[in-house]
N, C-alpha and C positions, 0 to 999 in steps of 0.2 A: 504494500500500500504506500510506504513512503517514499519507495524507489519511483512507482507511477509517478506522486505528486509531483516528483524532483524534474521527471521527463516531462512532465504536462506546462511546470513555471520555465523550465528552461526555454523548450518549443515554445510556450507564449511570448517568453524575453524576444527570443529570436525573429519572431513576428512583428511584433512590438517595431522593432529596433528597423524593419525595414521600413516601416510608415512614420517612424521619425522623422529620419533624413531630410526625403522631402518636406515636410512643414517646417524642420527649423531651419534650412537653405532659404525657405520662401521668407521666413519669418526675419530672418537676417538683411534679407534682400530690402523688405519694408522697411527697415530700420536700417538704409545703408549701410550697413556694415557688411566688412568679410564675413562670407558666409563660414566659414572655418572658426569662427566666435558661435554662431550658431550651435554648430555641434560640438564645439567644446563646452558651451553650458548646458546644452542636453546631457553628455558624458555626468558633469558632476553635478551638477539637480538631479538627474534620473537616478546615478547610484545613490548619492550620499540619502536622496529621501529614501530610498529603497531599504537600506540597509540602517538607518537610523531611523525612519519615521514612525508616525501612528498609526498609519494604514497600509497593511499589508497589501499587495496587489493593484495597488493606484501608481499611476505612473505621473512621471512631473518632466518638464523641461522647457527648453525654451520654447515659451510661448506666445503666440499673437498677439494676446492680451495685453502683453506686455511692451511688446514691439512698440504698437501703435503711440504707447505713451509718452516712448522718450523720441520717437523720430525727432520733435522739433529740437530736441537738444543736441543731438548727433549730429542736425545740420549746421547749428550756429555755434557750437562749442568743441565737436569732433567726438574720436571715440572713448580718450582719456576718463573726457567728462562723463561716458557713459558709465566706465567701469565704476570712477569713483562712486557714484550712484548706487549702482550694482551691492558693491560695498554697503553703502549705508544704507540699503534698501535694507539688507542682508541681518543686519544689524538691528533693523525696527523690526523685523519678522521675527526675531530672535527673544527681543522684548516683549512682543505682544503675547508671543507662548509662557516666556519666563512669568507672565503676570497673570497668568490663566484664563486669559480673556477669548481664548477660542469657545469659550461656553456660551458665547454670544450669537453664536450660528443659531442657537434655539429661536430666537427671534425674527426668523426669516420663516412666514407659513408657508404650507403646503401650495397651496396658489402659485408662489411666487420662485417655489422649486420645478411647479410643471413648467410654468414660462422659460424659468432658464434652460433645464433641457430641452425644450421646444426651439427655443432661440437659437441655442446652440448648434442643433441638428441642421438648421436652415442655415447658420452662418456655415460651416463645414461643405455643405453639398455647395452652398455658392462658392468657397473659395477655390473648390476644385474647377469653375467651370475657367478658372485663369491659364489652365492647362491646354486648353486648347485655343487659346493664342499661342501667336508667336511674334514677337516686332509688335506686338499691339495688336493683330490683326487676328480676328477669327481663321482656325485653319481653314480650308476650300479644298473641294475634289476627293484625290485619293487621301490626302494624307488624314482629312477629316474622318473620311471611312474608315480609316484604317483604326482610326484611334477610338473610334465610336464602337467599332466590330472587337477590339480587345474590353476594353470597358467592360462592354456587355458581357465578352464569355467570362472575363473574371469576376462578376457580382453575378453570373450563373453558376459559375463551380465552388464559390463563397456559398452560396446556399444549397447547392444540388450535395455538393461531397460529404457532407456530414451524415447522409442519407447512409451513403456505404462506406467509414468509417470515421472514426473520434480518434484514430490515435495521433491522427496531427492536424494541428490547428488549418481549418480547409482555407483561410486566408494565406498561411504560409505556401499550400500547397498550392492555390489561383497562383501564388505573384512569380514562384517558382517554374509551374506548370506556360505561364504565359509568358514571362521572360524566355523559354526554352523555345517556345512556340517561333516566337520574335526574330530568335536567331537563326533557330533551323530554313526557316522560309524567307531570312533577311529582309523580311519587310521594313517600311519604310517609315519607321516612328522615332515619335521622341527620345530618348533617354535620359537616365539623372545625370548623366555626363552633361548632357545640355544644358542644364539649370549650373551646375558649377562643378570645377574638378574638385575633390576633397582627399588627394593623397595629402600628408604632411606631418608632423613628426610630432613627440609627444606635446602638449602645454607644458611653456614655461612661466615660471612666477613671473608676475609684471607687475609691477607699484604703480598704480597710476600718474603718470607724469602730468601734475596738474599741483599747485599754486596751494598749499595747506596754510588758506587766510580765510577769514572771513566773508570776504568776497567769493571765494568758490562754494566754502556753505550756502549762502545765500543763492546760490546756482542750481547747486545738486539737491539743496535739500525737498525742496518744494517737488521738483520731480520723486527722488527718494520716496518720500511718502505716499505719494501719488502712484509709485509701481508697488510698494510695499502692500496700499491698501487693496488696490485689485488684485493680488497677487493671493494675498489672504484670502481673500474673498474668494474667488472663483476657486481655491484647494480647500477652501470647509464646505462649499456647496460640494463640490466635485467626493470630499470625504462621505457628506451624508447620502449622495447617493451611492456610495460602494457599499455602504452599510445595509441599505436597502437591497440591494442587488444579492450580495453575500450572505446576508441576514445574519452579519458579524458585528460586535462595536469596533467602533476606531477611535482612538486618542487624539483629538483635537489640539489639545497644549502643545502635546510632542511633536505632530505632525509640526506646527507651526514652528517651532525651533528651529526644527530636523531640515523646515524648507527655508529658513531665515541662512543657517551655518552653510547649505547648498550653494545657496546665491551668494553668500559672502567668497568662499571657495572659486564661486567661477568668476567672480571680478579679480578675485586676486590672480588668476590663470585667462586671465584674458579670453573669458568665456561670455554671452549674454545673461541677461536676469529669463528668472522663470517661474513656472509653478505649477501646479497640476495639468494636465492635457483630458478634456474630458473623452476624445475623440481615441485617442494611444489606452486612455484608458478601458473605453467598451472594447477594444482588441483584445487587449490582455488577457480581461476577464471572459469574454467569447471566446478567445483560445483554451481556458483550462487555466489561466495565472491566475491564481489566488496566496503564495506565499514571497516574503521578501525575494529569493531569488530571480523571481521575474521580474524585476528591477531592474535588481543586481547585471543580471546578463543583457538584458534592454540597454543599460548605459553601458555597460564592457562591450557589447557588438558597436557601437556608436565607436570606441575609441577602436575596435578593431580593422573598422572599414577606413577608420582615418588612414593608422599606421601598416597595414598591408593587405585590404580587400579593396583595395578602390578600386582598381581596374576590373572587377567583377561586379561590383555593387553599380557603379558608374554605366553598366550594359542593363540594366532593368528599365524596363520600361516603364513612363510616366504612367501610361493608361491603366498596368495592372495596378499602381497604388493608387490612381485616381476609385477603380473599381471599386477597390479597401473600402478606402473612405466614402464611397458612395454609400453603399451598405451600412457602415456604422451609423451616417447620417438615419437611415432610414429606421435601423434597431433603435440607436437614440430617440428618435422622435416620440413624445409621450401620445399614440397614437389611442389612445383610452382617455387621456383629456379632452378629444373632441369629441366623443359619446356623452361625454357628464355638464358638459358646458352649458345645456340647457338645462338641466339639473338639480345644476348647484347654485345657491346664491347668487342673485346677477351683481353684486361685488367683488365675488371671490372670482366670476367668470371674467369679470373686468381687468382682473389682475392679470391674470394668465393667458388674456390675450393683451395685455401691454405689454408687461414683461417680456415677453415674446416678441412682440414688434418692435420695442425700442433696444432689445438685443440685436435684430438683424440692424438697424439704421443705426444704434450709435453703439456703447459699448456698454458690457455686463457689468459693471458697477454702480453706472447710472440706470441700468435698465431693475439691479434689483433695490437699489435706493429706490428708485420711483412707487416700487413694487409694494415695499414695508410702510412704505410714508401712506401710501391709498388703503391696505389692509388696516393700518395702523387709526386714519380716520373715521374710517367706514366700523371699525368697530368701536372706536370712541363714541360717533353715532348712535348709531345701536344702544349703548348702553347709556346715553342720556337721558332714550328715551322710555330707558324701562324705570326713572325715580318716580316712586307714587307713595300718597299720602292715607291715609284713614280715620276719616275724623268720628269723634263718638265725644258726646256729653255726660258727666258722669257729675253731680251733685253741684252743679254752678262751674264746674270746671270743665275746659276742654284740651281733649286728648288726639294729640295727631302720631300714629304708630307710621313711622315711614322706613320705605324699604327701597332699596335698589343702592347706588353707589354715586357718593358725590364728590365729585369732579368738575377739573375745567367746562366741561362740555353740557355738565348736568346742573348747571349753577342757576343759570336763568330759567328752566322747567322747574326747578324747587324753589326757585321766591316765587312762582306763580302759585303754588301749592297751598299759599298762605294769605289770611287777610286778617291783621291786625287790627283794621280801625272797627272791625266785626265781631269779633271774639270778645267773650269773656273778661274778668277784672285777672281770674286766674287760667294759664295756660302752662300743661306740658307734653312735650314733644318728645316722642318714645324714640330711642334712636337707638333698640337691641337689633334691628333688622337693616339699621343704615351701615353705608364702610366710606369714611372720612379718606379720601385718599391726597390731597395735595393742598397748597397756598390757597387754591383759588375756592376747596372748599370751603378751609377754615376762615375765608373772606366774606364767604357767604353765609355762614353760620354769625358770624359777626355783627355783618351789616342785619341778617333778620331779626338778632336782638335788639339791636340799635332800632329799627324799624317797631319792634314791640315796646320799648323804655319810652318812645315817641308817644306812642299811645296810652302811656300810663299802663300798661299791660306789667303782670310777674311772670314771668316765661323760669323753666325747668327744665334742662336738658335730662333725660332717666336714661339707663342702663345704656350710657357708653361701653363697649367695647377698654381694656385697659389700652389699645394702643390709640383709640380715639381721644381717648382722655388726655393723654399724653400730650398726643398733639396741640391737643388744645388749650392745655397747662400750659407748655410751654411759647406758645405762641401768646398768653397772657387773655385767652377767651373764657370767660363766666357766663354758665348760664344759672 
């Protein structure tokens, strides 16, 4: 049994490690830089999270996500400035675990995790359609056919071979089976050699050659956090759905370290910043990787192809990893979100289709910020409008028992609740079924006395909660 497991993470590594290459060349490319940065930060995000992280079977590296944020720095300050970055991104990732605030992913609903998968799968299947340019230009004729005709048979034998066997991952066997194809019949296609050569020898330590003044803080840091926060981000969503998939837990703090010390590693090695790959990741775990070593060997094949597989690696063709990734887009897709959509709450549905559109048009950070902020009001809503009162007269006195939760949002529906210049000489206000949560309650509990002492009224706050008391003691409220 352990012997399998060990065949099945390795075979996934090795899977993995070919639908790398390609994205983080491409990912390089977006972000000017040598593409050979690319995969030397794939190399060391992919193992070090591999072999240090909290999620076993998740894979990390350079990634888009990331690209996109520092291109304008790369252009106006070079690549220096990039690493130093890298570094100090490295370094807040590092923190954020050390402080245990990966526990903050719980905050992100379910809503706003179908979006991001959804997003994701449609950002993935677009970026592959860049594949078929060339010079800018849509392919035309044969070379299009040609590239169309492999695509297809490799997202046919990605799904047909699993049918008559498992014991190798059927994407290893497409990219394998149609590179061979490729050669035998010399047709006339792409190859990763096209996109860029990547022979060249181990990473060396590089110090960033950049200005340790204030002024360069002031440069790097603002980007720093900026790659650090989406970086986070997109590897705790990416974490919570392996856990879902596996039906394993994973250590969020650790992971966050594990991906902070990575990225610190590849700026000092002259590598890109990175972080989860959700796309490398449904490979993986579709091939059979489920423990550290499919990592492990994901990031040792990346460095293997550097220093003596390039001239093999370099004859694969674009279209059978284009196929890969076609597929994974399409597993990825949360294709049961759009059965519930009418469904489920037309808020929660609201979310998951934003989420999802503002991840294809701008990027996953701001598409799940957007995401929490609408969940986030849409239930603050809700819950303002469940504060309700119950009034009863019991021997010249009256008794308002109130229930629900007061809050910012529920402040002006409970001074509605009330009429002072109405009531009684004596009034009290049952508050064992209220929960006092913030300033704006205790402001409002405040001004309704204030509002009663106006009227000559005695008001009685009864059976607070001891944390409502508290509150209120110490904010200097009597009722």
């Amino acid at each position: 049994m352990a012997f399998t497991s060990l065949r099945q993470d390795a075979l996934a590594g090795l899977t993995t490690a070919f639908a790398l290459v390609p994205e983080c060349i491409a990912f390089a490319l977006v972000a000017h830089l040598n593409p050979l940065m690319g995969l030397y930060g794939a190399f060391f995000i992919c193992t070090l999270t591999a072999l240090l992280g909290g999620r076993p079977g998740m894979i990390s590296g350079a990634a888009g996500s990331m690209a996109v944020v520092i291109v304008a720095l790369v252009v106006q300050h070079g690549a220096d400035y990039l690493l130093a970055t890298v570094v100090l991104g490295g370094l807040l990732m590092m923190l954020f675990g050390a402080l245990r605030l990966g526990k903050l992913i719980r905050m992100v609903p379910h809503p706003v995790m179908l979006g991001f998968v959804n997003g994701l799968a449609i950002v993935i299947a677009l970026a592959q359609l860049e594949h078929f340019k060339q010079g800018g230009h849509w392919l035309q004729g044969k070379a299009l056919w040609v590239m169309v005709g492999l695509v297809v048979l490799t997202m046919t034998m990605v799904w047909l071979l699993p049918r008559l066997t498992r014991a190798i991952p059927p994407a290893l066997m497409a990219i394998l089976g149609v590179g061979m194809l490729a050669a035998w019949l010399d047709l006339p296609t792409r190859t990763l050699g096209d996109m860029a050569h990547i022979a060249a020898g181990l990473p060396q330590l590089h110090i960033p050659q950049v200005p340790w003044t204030l002024d360069t803080l002031r440069i790097v840091l603002p980007y720093a956090v900026l790659m650090a926060s989406v970086g986070l981000l997109e590897t705790l969503l990416t974490l919570n759905l392996t856990n879902e998939i596996t039906n394993t837990p994973g250590q969020p703090d650790r992971e966050c370290v594990a991906l902070g010390a990575a990225n610190l590693a590849s700026g000092l090695f002259g590598g890109m910043g990175g972080c989860a790959m959700i796309g490398q990741t449904m490979i993986n775990l579709a091939s059979g990787g489920r423990g550290r070593l499919s990592g492990a060997v994901s990031g040792g094949m990346i460095l293997m192809f550097i220093l003596f597989l390039s001239p093999w690696i370099e004859r694969i063709p674009l279209a059978a990893l284009v196929g890969v990734m076609f597929v994974v887009a399409q597993q990825t897709f949360a294709w049961g979100s759009l059965r519930v959509l009418g469904k489920i709450p037309r808020h929660d549905a609201l979310v998951v289709v934003a989420v999802t559109v503002i991840t294809v048009f701008t990027d996953l950070a701001i598409a799940v910020l957007c995401g929490v902020i609408i969940a986030a009001l849409s239930f603050a809503w809700q819950h303002a409008q469940d504060i309700h009162a119950e009034r009863s007269d019991e021997g010249g006195q009256r008794r308002y028992r109130l229930r629900g939760t007061l809050f910012f949002a529920s402040t002006t529906r409970f001074q509605s609740l009330f009429h002072p210049a109405g009531d009684p000489p004596e009034v009290v206000i049952d508050c064992a079924q209220l929960r006092v949560v913030d300033h704006s309650a205790i402001a409002a509990l405040e001004a309704l006395l204030a509002r009663y002492r106006d009227e000559g009224r005695h008001v009685e706050l009864a059976h607070l909660s001891p944390r409502c008391e508290a509150l209120l003691e110490r904010a200097g409220v009597r009722g």
